[in-house]
Each structure stands twice: as C-alpha cells, then as structure tokens.
CHARMM-style PDB file with segment names, atoms N, HN, CA, C and O in Angstrom:
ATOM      1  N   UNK     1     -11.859 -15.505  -0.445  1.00  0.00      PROA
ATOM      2  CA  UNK     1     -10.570 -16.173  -0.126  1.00  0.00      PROA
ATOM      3  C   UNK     1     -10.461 -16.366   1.382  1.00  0.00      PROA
ATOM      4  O   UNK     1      -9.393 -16.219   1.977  1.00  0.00      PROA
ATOM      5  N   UNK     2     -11.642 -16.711   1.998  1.00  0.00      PROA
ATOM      6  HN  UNK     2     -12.509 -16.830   1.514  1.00  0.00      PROA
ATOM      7  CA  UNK     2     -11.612 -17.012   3.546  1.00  0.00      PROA
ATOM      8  C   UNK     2     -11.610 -18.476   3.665  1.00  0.00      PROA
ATOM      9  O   UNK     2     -11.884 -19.024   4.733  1.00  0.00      PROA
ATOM     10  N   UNK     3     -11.307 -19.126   2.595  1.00  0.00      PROA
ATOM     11  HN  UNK     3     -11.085 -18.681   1.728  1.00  0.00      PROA
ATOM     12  CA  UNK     3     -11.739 -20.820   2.938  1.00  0.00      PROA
ATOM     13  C   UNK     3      -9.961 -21.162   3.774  1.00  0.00      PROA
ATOM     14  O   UNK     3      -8.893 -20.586   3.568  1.00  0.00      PROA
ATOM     15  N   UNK     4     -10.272 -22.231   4.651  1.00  0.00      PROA
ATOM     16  HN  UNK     4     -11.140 -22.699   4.818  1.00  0.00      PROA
ATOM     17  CA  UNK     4      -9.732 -22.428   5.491  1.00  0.00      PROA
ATOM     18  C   UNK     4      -8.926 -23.472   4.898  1.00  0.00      PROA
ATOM     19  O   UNK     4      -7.802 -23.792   5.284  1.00  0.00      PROA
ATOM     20  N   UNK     5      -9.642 -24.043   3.828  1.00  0.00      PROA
ATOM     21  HN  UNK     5     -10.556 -23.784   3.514  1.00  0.00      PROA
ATOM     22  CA  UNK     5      -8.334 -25.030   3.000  1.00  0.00      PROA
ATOM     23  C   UNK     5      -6.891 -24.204   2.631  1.00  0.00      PROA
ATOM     24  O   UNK     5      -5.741 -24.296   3.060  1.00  0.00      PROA
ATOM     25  N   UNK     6      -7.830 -22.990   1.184  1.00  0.00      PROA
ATOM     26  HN  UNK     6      -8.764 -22.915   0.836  1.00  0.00      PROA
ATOM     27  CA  UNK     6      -7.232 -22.391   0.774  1.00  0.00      PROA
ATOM     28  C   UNK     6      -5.725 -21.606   1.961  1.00  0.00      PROA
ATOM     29  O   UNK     6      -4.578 -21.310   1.624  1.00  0.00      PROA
ATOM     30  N   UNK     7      -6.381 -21.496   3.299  1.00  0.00      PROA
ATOM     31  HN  UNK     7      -7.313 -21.736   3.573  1.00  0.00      PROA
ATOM     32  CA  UNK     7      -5.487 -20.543   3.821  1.00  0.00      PROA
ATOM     33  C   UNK     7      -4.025 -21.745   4.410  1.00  0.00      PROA
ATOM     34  O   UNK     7      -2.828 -21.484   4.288  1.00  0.00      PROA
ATOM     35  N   UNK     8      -4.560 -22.903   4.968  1.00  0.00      PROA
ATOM     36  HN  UNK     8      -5.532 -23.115   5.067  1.00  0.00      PROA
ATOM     37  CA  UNK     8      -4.035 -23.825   5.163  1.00  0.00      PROA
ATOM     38  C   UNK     8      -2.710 -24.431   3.738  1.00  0.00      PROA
ATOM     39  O   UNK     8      -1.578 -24.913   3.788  1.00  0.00      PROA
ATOM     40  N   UNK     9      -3.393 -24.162   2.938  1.00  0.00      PROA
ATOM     41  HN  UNK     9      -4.313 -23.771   2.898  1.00  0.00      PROA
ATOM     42  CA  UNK     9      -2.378 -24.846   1.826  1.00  0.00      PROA
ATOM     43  C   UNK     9      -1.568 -23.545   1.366  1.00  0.00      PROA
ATOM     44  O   UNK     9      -0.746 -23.682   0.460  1.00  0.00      PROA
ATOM     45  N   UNK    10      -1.795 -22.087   2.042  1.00  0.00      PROA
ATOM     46  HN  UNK    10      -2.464 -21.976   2.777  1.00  0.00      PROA
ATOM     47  CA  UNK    10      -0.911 -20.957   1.315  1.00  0.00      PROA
ATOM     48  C   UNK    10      -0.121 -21.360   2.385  1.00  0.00      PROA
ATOM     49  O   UNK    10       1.092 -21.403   2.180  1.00  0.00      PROA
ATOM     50  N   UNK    11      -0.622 -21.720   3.681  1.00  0.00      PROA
ATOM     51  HN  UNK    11      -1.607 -21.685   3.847  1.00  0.00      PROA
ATOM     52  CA  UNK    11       0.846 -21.585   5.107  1.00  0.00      PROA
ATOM     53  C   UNK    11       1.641 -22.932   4.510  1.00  0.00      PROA
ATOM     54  O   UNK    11       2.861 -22.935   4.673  1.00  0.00      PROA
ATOM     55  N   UNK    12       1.313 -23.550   4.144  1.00  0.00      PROA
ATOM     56  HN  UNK    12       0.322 -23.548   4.012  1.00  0.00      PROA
ATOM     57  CA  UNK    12       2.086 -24.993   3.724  1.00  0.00      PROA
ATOM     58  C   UNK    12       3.186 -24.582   2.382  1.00  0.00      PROA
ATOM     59  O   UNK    12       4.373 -24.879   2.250  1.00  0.00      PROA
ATOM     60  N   UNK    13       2.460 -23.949   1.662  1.00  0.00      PROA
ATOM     61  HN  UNK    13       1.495 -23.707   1.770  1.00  0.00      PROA
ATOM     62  CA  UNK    13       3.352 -23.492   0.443  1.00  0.00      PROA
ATOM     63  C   UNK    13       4.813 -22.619   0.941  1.00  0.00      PROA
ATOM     64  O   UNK    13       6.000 -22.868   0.725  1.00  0.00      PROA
ATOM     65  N   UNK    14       4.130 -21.479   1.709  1.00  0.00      PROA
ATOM     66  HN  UNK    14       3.167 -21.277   1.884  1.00  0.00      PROA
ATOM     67  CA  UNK    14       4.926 -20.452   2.572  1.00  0.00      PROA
ATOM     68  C   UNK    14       6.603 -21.288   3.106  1.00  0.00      PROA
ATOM     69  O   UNK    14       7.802 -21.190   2.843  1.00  0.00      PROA
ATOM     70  N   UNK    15       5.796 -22.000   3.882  1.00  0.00      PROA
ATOM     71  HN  UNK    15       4.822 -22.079   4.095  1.00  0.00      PROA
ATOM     72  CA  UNK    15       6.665 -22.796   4.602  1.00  0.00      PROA
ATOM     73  C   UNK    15       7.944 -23.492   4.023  1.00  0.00      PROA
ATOM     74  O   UNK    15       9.106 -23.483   4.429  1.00  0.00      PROA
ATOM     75  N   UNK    16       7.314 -24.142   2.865  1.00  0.00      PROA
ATOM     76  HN  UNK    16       6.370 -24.148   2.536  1.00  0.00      PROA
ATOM     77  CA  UNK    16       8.126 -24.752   2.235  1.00  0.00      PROA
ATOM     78  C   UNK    16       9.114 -23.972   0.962  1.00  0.00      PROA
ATOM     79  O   UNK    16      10.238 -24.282   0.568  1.00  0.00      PROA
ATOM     80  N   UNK    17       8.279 -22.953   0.559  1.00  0.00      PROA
ATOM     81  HN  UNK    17       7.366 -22.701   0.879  1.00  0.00      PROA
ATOM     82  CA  UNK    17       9.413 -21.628   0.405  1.00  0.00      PROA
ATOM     83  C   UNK    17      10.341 -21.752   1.194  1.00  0.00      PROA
ATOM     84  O   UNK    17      11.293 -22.514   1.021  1.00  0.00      PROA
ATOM     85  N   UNK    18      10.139 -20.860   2.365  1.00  0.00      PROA
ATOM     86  HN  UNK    18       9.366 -20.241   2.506  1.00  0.00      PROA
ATOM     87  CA  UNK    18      10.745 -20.380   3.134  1.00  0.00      PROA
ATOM     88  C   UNK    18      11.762 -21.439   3.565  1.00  0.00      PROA
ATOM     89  O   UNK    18      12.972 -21.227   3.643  1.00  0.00      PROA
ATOM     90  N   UNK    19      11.202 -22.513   3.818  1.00  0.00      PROA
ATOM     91  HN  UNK    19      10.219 -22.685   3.755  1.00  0.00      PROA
ATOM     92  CA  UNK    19      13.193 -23.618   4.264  1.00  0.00      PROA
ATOM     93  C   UNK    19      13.614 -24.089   2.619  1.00  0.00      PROA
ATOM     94  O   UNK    19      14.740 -24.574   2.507  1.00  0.00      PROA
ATOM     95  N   UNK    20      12.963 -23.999   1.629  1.00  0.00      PROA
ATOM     96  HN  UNK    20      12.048 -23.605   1.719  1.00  0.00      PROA
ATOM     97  CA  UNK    20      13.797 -23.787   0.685  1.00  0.00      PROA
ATOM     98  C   UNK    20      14.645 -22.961   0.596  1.00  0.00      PROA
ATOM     99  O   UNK    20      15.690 -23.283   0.032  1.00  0.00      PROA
ATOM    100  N   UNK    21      14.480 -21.548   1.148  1.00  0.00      PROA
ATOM    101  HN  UNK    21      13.631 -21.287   1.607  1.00  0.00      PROA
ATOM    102  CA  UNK    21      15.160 -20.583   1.045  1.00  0.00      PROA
ATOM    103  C   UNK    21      16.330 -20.312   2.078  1.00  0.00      PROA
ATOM    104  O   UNK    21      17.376 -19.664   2.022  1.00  0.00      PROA
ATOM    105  N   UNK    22      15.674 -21.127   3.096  1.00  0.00      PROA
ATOM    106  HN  UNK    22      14.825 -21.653   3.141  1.00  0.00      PROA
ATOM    107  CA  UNK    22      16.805 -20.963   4.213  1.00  0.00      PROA
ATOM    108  C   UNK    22      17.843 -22.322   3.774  1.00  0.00      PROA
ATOM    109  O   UNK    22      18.902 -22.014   4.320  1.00  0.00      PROA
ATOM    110  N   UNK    23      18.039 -23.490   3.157  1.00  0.00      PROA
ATOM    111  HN  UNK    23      17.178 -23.741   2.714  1.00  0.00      PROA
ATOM    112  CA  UNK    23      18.714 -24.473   2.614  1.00  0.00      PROA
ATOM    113  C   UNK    23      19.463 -23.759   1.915  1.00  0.00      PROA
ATOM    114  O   UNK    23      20.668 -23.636   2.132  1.00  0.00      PROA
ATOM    115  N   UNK    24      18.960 -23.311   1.172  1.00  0.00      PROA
ATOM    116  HN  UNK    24      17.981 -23.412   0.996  1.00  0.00      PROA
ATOM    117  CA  UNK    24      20.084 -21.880  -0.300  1.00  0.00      PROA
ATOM    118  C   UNK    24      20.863 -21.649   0.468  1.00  0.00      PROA
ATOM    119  O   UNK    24      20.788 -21.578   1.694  1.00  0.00      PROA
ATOM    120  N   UNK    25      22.233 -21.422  -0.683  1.00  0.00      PROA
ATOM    121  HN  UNK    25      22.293 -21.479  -1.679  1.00  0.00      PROA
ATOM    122  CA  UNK    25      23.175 -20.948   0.112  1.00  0.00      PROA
ATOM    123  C   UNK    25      23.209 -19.413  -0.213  1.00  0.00      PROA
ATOM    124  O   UNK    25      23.678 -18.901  -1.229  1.00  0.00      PROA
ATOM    125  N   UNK    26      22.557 -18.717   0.963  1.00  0.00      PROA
ATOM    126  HN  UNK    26      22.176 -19.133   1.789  1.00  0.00      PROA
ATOM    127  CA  UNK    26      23.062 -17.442   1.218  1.00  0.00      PROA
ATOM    128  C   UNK    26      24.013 -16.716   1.506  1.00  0.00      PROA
ATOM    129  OT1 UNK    26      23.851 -15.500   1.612  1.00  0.00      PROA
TER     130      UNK     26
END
C-alpha cells in the first residue's frame, strides 16, 4: 500500500470527508 496513486486518492477522499463534515451542521 505504498503506491502513490493509491495514497493520492485516500488524501482526496479524506478531504472531501472532511469539508463534508465541516458543511454539516454541527
């Protein structure tokens, strides 16, 4: 799990979590 795609498309996923999560209303 060192491929540089793979790590590239988990920070992209992450990301887009994450301002999903910050949009929510908390």
């Amino acid at each position: 799990m060192a491929d540089p795609r793979v790590r590239q498309i988990k920070i992209k996923t992450g990301v887009v979590k994450r301002q999903r999560y910050c949009r929510s209303p908390g």
